[in-house]
C-alpha positions in Angstrom: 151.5 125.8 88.9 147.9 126.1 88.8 146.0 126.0 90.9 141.9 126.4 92.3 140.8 129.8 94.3 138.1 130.3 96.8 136.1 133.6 97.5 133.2 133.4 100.4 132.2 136.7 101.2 130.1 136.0 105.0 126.8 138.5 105.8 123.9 138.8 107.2 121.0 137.7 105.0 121.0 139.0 101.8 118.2 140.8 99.7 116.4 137.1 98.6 114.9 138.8 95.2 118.6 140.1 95.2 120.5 137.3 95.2 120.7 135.7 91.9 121.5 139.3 90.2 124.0 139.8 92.9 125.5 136.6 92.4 125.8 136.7 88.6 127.0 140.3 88.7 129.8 139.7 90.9 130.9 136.4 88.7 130.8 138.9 85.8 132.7 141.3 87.3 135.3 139.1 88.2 135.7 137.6 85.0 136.0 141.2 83.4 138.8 141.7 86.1 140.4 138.6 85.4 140.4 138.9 81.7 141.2 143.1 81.9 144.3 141.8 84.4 145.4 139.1 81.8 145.3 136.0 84.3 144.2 132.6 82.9 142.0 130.2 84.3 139.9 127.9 83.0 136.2 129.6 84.2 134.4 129.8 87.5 131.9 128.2 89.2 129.8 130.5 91.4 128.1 130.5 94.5 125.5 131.7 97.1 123.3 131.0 99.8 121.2 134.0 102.1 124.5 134.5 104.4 127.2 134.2 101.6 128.4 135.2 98.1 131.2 132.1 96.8 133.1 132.1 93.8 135.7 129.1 92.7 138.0 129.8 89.7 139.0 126.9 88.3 143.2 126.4 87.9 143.6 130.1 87.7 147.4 130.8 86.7 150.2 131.7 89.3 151.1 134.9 87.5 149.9 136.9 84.6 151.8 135.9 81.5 155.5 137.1 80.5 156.2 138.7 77.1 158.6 140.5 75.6 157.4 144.6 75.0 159.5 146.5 72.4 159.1 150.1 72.0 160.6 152.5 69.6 162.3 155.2 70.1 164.2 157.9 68.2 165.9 157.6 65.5 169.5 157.0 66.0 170.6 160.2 64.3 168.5 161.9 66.8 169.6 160.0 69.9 173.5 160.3 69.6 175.2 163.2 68.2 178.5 163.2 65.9 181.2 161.8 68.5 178.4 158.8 69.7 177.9 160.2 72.5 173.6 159.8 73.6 172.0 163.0 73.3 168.8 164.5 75.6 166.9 162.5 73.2 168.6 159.7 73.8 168.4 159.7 77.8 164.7 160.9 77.8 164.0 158.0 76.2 165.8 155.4 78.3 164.2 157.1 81.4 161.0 157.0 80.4 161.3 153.4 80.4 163.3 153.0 83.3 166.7 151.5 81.7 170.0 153.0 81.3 171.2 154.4 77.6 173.5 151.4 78.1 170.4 148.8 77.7 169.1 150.1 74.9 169.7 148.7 71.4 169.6 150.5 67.9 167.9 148.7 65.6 166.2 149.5 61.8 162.8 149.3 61.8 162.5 148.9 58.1 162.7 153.0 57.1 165.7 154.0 59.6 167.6 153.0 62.6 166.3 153.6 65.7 166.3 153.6 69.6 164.9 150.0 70.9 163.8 149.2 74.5 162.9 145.4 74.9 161.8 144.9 78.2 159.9 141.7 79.9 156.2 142.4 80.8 153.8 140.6 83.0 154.5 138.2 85.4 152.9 139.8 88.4 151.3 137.4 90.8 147.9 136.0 90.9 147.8 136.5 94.4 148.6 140.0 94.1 145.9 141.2 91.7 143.0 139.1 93.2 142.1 141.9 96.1 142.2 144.5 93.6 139.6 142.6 91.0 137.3 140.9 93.8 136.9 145.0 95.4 136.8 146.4 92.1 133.6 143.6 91.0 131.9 144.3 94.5 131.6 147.8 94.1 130.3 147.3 90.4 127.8 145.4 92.0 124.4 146.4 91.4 122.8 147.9 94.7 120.6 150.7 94.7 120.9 151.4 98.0 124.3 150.1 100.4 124.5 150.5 104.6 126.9 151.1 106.6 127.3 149.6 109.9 129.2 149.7 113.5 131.8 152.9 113.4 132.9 151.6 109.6 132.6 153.5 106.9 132.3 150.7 104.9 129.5 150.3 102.5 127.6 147.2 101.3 124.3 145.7 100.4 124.6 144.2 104.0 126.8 144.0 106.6 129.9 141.6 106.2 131.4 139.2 108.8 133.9 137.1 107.5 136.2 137.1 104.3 137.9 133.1 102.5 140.5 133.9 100.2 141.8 130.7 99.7 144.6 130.1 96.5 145.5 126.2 96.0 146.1 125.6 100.0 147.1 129.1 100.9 145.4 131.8 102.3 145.6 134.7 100.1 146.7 138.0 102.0 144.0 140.8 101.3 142.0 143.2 103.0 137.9 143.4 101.2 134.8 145.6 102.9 137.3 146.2 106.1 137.7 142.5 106.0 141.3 140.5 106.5 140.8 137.6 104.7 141.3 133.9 105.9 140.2 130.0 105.5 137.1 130.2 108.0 133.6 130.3 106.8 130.8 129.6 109.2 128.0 126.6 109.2 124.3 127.0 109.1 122.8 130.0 111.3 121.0 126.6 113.8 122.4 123.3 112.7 126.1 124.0 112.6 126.7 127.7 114.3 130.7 127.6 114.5 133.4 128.2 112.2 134.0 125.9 109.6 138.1 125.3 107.7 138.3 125.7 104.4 141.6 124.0 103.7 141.3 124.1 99.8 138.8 125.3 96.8 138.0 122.2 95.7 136.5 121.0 99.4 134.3 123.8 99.6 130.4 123.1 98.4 131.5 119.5 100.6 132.7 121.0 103.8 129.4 123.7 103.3 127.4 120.8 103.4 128.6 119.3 106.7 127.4 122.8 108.1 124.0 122.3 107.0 124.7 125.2 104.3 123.9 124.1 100.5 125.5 126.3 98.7 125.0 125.9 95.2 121.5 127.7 94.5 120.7 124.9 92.0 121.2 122.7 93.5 119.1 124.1 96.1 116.7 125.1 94.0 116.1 121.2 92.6 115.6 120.1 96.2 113.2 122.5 97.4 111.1 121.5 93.6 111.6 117.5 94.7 110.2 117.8 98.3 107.4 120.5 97.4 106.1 117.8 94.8 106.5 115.2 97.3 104.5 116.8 100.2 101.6 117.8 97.8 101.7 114.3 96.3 101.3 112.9 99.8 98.1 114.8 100.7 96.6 114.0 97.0 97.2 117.3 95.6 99.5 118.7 92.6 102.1 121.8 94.0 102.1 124.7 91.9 105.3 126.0 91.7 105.7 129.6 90.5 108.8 130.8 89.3 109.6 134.2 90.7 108.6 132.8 94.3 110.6 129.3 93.9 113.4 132.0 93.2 113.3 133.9 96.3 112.4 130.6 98.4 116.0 129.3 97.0 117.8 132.4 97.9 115.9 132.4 102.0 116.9 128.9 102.9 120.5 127.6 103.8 118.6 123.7 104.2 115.5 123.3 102.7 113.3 121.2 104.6 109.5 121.2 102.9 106.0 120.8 105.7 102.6 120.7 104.3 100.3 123.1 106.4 96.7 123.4 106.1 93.8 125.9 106.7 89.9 125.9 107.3 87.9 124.7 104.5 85.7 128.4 105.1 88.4 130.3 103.8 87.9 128.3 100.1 84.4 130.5 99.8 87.0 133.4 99.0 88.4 134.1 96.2 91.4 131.4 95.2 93.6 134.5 93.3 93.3 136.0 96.8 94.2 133.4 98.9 97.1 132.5 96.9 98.1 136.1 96.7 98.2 136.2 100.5 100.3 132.7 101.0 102.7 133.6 98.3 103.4 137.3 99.0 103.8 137.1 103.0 104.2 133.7 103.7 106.2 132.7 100.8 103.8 129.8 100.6 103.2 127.1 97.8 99.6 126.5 97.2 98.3 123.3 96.6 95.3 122.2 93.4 93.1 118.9 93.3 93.2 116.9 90.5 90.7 119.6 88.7 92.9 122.4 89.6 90.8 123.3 92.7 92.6 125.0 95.3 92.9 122.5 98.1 92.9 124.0 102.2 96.7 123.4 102.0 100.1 125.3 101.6 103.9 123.8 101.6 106.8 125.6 103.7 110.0 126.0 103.5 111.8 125.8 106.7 115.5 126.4 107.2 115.9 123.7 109.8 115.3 119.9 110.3 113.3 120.5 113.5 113.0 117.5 115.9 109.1 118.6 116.2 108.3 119.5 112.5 104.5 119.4 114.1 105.4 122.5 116.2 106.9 124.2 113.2 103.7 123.2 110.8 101.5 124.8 113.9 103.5 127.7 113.9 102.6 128.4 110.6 99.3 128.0 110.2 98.8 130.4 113.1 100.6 133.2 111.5 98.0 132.5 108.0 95.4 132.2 109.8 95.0 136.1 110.4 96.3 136.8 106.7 93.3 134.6 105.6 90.4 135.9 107.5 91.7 139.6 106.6 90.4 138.2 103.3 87.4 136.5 104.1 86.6 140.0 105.7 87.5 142.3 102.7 85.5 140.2 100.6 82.3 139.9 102.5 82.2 143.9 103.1 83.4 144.7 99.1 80.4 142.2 98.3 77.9 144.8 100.4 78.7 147.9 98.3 77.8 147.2 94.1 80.9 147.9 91.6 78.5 150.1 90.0 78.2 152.7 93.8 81.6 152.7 93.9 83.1 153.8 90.8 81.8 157.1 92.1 85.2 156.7 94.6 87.0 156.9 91.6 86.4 160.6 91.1 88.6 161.7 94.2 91.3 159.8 92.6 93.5 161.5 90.2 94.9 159.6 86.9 96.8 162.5 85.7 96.6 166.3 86.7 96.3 167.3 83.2 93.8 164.3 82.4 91.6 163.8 85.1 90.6 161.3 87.5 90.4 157.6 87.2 86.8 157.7 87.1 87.1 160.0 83.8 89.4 157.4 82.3 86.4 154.9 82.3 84.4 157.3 80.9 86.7 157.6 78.0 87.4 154.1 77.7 83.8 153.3 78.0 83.1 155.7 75.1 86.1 154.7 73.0 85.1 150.9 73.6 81.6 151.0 73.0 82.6 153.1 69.3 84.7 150.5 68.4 82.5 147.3 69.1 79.8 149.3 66.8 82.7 149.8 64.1 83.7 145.9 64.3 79.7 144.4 64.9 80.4 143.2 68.4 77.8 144.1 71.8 78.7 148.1 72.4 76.4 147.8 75.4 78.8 145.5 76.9 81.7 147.1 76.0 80.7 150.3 77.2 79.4 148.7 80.7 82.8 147.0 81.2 84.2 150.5 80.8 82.4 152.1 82.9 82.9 149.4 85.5 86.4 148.3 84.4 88.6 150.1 87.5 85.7 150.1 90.2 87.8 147.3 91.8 90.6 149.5 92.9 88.8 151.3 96.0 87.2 148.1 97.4 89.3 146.8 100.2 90.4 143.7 98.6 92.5 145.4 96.0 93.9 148.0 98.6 95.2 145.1 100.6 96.3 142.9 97.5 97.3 144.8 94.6 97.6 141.9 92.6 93.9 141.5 92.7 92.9 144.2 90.6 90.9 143.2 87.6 90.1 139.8 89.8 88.5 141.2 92.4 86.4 143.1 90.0 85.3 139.7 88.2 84.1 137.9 91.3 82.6 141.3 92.6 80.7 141.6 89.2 79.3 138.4 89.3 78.3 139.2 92.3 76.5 142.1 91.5 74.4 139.8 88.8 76.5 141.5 85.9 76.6 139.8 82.6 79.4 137.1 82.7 81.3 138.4 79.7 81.3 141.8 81.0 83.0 140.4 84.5 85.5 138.7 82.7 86.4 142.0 80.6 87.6 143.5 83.9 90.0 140.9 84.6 91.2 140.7 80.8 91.4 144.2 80.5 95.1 144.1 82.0 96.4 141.7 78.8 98.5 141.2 78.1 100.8 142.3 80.6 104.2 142.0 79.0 105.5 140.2 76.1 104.5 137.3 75.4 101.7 137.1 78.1 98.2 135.7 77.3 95.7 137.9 75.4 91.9 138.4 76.1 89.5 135.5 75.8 86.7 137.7 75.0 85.7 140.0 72.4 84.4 142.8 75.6 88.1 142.3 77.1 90.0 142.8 74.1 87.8 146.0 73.2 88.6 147.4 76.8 92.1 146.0 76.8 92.5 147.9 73.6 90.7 151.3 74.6 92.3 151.4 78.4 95.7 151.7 76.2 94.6 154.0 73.5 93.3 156.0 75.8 96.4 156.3 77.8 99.0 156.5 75.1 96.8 159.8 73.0 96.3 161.3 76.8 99.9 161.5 77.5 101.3 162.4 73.9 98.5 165.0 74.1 99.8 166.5 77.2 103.6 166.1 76.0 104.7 163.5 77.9 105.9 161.5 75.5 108.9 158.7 76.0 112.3 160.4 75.7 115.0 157.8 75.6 114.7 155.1 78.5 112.2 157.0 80.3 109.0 155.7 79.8 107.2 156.6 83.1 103.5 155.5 81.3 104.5 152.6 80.1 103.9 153.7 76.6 106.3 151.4 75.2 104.6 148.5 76.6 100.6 149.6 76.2 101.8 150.6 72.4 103.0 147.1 72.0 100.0 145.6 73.4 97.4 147.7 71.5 99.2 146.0 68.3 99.0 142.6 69.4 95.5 143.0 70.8 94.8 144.3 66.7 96.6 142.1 64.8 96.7 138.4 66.9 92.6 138.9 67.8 92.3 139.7 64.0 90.6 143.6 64.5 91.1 145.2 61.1 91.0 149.0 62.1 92.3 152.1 61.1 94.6 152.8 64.1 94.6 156.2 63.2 90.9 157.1 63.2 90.9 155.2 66.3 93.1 157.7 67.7 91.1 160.1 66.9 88.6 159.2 68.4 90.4 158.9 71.6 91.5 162.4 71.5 88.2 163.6 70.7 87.4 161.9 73.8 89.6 164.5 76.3 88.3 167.2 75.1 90.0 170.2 75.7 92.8 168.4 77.6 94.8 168.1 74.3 95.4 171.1 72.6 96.9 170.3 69.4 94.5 167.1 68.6 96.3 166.5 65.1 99.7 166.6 66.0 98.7 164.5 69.0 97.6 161.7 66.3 100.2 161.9 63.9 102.5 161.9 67.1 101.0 158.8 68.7 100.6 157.0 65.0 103.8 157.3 64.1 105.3 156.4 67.8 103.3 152.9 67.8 103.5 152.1 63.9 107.5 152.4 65.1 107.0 149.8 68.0 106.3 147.5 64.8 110.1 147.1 64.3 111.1 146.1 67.9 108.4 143.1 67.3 109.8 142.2 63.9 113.5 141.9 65.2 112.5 139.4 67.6 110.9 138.0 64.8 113.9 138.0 63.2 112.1 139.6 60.1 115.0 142.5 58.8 114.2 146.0 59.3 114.1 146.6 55.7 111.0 144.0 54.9 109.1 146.4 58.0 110.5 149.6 56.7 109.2 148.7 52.7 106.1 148.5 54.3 106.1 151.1 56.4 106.6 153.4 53.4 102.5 152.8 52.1 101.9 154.8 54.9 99.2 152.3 56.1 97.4 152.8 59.4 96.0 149.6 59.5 98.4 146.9 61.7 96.3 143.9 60.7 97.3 144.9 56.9 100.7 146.3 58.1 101.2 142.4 60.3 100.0 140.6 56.7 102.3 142.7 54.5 105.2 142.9 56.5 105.0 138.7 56.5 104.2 138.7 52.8 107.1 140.5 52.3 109.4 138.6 54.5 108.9 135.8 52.7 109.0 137.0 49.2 112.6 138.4 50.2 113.7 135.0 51.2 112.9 133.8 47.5 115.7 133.4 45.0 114.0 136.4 43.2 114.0 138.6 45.4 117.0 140.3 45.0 117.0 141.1 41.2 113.0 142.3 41.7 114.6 144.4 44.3 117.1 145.9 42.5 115.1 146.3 39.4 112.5 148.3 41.3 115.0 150.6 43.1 116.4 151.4 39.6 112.9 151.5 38.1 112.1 153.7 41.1 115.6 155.8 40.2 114.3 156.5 36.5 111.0 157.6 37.6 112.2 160.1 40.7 113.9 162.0 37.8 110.9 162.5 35.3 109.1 166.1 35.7 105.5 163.6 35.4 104.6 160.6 35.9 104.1 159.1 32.9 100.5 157.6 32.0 99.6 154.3 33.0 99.0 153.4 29.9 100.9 151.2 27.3 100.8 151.3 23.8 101.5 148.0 22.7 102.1 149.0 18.8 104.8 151.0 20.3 106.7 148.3 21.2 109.8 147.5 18.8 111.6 145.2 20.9 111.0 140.9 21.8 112.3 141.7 25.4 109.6 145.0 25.6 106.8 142.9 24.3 107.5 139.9 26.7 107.6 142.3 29.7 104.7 143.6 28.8 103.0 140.7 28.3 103.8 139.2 31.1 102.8 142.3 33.3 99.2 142.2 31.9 99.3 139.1 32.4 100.0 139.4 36.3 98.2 142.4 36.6 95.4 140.1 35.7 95.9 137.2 38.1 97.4 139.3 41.3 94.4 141.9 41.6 91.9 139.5 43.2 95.0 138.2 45.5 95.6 141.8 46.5 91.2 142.3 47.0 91.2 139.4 49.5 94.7 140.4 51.0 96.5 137.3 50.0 99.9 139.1 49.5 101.9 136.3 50.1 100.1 134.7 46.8 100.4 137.9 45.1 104.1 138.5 45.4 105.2 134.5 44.7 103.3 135.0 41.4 105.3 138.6 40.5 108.4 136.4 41.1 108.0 135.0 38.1 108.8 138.5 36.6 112.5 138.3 37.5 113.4 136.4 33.7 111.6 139.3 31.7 112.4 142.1 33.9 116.1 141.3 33.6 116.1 140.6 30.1 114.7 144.2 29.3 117.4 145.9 31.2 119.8 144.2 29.2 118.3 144.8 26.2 116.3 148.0 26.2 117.4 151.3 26.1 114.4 152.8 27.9 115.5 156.3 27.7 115.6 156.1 23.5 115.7 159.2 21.7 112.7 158.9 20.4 110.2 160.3 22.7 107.1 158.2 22.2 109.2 155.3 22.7 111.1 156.5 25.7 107.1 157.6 27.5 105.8 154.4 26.3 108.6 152.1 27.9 108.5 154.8 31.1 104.5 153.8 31.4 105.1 150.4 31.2 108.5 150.1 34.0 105.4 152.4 35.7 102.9 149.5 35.6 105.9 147.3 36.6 106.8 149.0 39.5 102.6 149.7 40.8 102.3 145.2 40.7 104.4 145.2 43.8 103.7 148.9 45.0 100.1 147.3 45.7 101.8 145.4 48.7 105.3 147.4 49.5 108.0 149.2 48.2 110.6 146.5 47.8 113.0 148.6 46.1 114.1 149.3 50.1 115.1 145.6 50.0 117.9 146.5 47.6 121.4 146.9 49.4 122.5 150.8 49.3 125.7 151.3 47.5 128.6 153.0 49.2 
């Protein structure tokens, strides 16, 4: 009968960035195991806390199923000889499948009669195979680096101390990490330090939270939201909760208990990024906003106790961020002594890349780049190229060595400082954007132009050095700054040749790149390519990209607006036969010595359907030229849709290859003129399926 099991695996305190991954690698892995070991069950429910990794499968079958395996054997000509007697064929085969000659049956399998072995399958018992599938998913498990402890040789992400197997009320009798298993878990590390019986599956997340251990991370994680909202609501304030560190708050607590701290008003003349950096990344601190998104002289706790003295706990606290804070306070006063300007010189000693210079070359280059493309689109070039020059300053000052996360936004406050023009400060900060996909791009028109020459800059140094990506090594980043260059392009509207931009940024290394063409045609065609992975997610098919791609257009801004026009011209009802009708047009004309001449001679034509097409593509020719001038491609291509009738009708009733010659060039030049309407946007003959 069915029943419910229990796994608790007891350690010390896991990895907390860890623990999710861990958690939902290990139910994976056990599912795999399950399903690869044919036993049934009706899913699982899993578990963890920082001590423990739990999983429950619900009524998991007693046994793995029984079926009936037939296997063939030898014909029965084979297997006996003339008397009846089984041959070595015979008894060969009866071994092999551990029966006597005597238990086989000869049977016809439709083209002779044969050996048979019918044997029962399956059956083994559940708890059997569950050691074997729970070891198997825990050393799938993915740990970069395990430890050993004691004299064991044991290996794991940290040492383990107890082992629940539990199956319906029994214990299940396995061995895991060096581990016997049994019913005894233990109770929070404080609150309830003593073994605690599990006497079934279905009592455990109960029992776990009499020990003062919740052990559904959810769960967990919806408390610790609840109370952090309720302390900041009590002192007037709004909590804001980030993600990633709500995460590894859930996975460091057994029994979240929330405390509202506080610190001196002084430390609010720093800079709030700074602050918060410094709660969140040693503390593990909430921060705490006014009604205006102020930062208020606040932070929320998590402590893993109720403490009888919660004062003494809060005190604690704000004695160990007090130090953290005026570390701070200090970096930011002495940074503020020495301009951004005096110490970009630091930047020389720093090297970017040993083929490419240091850092303080890089803004140099992206200074240059920046300032030649703000001249190019009509925007301030002075500012641009002061941002450049200024844009990694930040990353000596002692702010940014301490906190990483501040570079960019130390730069901005130390800018400001400096009396720098606003716009310019804000360019170092936006200069990093976007960060990943789907992040926030730059406000300003300096940030975007650094933003977009930091990356350029990066992506024509490396390629020129040949470092390109090769598979899933991308040690640059290239993948990501390639994808961000486009967006910057085509969401802040820059229409620009991507390739003379390119060039330019070679130009700018010098004689650090060698082979300066190949390096652009390289890098062009690399981040042109990047287009497709942003298309899929899109959902736009590869085939709208890859009918523009074939314009060879270096522009994404066009490339964006085409590939979109395209898109949705291919989701019309007349998309497919325009489709197909180019790629046979396209057929007829790949075989011609010439081109024929664009133009028609309309006394040439004998035929109604000839004279309609033509007609009708004078007639578009007419109306979709100003579309295509003002790049309205969309417009252009719903009005060629209207082609489909007389395009279709030709085919079926002109013979465009006629004998006569001056008919066959003239109806050539005009499936020519056809074809160039759409060529104007994309080659939509690659929308047409391939045959085969």
């Amino acid at each position: 009968m069915s029943a419910d099991f229990l796994f608790e695996l007891g350690t010390e305190e896991l990895p907390p960035v860890a623990l999710k991954s861990l958690l939902s690698a290990l139910a994976a892995g056990v599912t795999d195991g399950l399903a690869k070991a044919g036993l049934e069950h009706a899913g699982l429910e899993s578990y963890a806390a920082p001590r423990r990794l739990a999983i429950i499968i619900k009524d998991l079958a007693p046994a793995t199923p029984v079926k009936e395996v037939t296997v063939w054997g030898p014909p029965a000509k084979i297997a006996f000889d003339g008397e009846g007697n089984p041959t070595k064929a015979a008894a060969a085969f009866a071994s092999k499948n551990g029966l006597a000659v005597s238990e086989l049956t000869t049977e016809n399998d439709g083209k002779a009669d044969k050996l048979v072995a019918r044997q029962q399958a399956g059956g083994e018992q559940a708890t059997l195979l569950l050691g074997d599938i729970f070891n198997d998913a825990l050393a799938k498990l993915p740990i970069p680096k395990r430890m050993r402890w004691g004299a064991r040789r044991t290996e794991f992400v940290r040492p383990v101390h107890w082992l629940v197997m539990v199956y319906g009320e029994a214990v299940v009798d396995a061995q895991i990490l060096g581990l016997k298993s049994g019913r005894e878990s233990r109770g929070h590390r404080f609150h309830h330090n003593e073994a605690v019986s599990l006497a079934n599956a279905s009592d455990y997340v109960e029992a776990m939270r009499s020990a003062y251990v919740l052990v559904d991370m959810t769960e967990r994680r919806s408390l610790i939201i609840e109370q952090v909202n309720q302390q900041a609501s009590q002192i007037g304030g709004v909590a804001v909760i980030d993600e990633d560190l709500l995460d590894e708050v859930t996975a460091l607590v057994e029994w979240p208990v929330a405390l509202t701290g506080k610190f001196e008003e002084r430390f609010l003349q720093v800079p709030a990024e700074a602050l918060i950096s410094s709660m969140a990344e040693h503390q593990k601190y909430f921060h705490v906003v006014d009604n205006n998104g102020e930062l208020k002289p606040n932070f929320i706790t998590l402590a893993n106790i109720e403490s009888k003295d919660p004062a003494q706990v809060i005190d604690g606290n704000e004695r160990v961020i007090r130090p953290r804070l005026s570390d701070a306070a200090f970096f930011f006063e002495t940074d503020k002594k020495t301009p951004l300007a005096n110490q970009r010189a630091r930047l020389k000693s720093i090297v970017f890349q040993a083929k490419l210079g240091s850092i303080f070359d890089k803004t140099e280059r992206i200074a240059s780049l920046a300032a030649a493309i703000a001249a190019e689109i009509g925007a301030d070039a002075t500012k641009a190229k002061r941002a450049g020059e200024l844009s990694k300053a930040d990353l000596v000052t002692e702010m940014v060595l301490e906190f990483d996360k501040m570079q960019g936004i130390a730069g901005y406050y130390y800018a400001l400082n400096d009396g720098e023009d606003e716009e310019v400060a804000k360019a170092l900060t936006e200069q990093y954007l976007p960060k990943y996909a789907g992040d926030k791009l730059p406000e300003t028109t300096t940030g975007t132009l650094i933003a977009l020459a930091d990356r350029l800059d990066t992506i024509v140094g490396i390629f020129g050095i040949g470092q390109k990506p090769t598979g899933s090594k991308d040690p640059f980043g290239l993948r990501r700054a390639s994808l961000g260059a486009l967006r910057l392009m085509v969401e802040q509207d820059i229409n620009l040749d991507l390739k003379a931009l390119l060039e330019t940024a070679v130009a700018a290394h010098g004689d650090s790149i060698v082979k300066p063409e190949d390096t652009v045609a390289e890098a062009l065609a690399y981040m042109l390519e990047r287009f497709r992975a942003w298309y899929e997610e899109d959902a736009i098919a590869t085939e709208v990209y890859l009918a523009v791609a074939a314009k060879g257009i270096s522009h994404p801004l066009d490339i964006n607006a085409r590939v979109l026009a395209v898109d949705a011209f291919a989701r019309m009802n007349e998309a497919a036969a325009l489709a197909a009708a180019n790629k046979r047009v396209s057929n007829i004309l790949s075989k011609l010595d010439q081109q024929p001449s664009g133009a028609v001679n309309t006394e040439l034509l004998s035929e109604d359907a000839e004279k309609r097409l033509a007609e009708a593509v004078a007639q578009k020719a007419t109306s979709v030229t100003p579309l295509y001038q003002e790049r309205r491609y969309a417009d252009a291509l719903a009005e060629l849709a209207s082609l489909r009738e007389p395009v279709d009708r030709f085919f079926d009733e002109v013979m465009v290859m006629a004998e006569d010659e001056s008919l066959r060039n003239n109806r050539l030049a005009l499936l020519h003129q056809l074809r160039s309407l759409f060529l104007q946007v994309a080659d939509i003959s690659l929308l047409a399926p391939s045959k085969g």
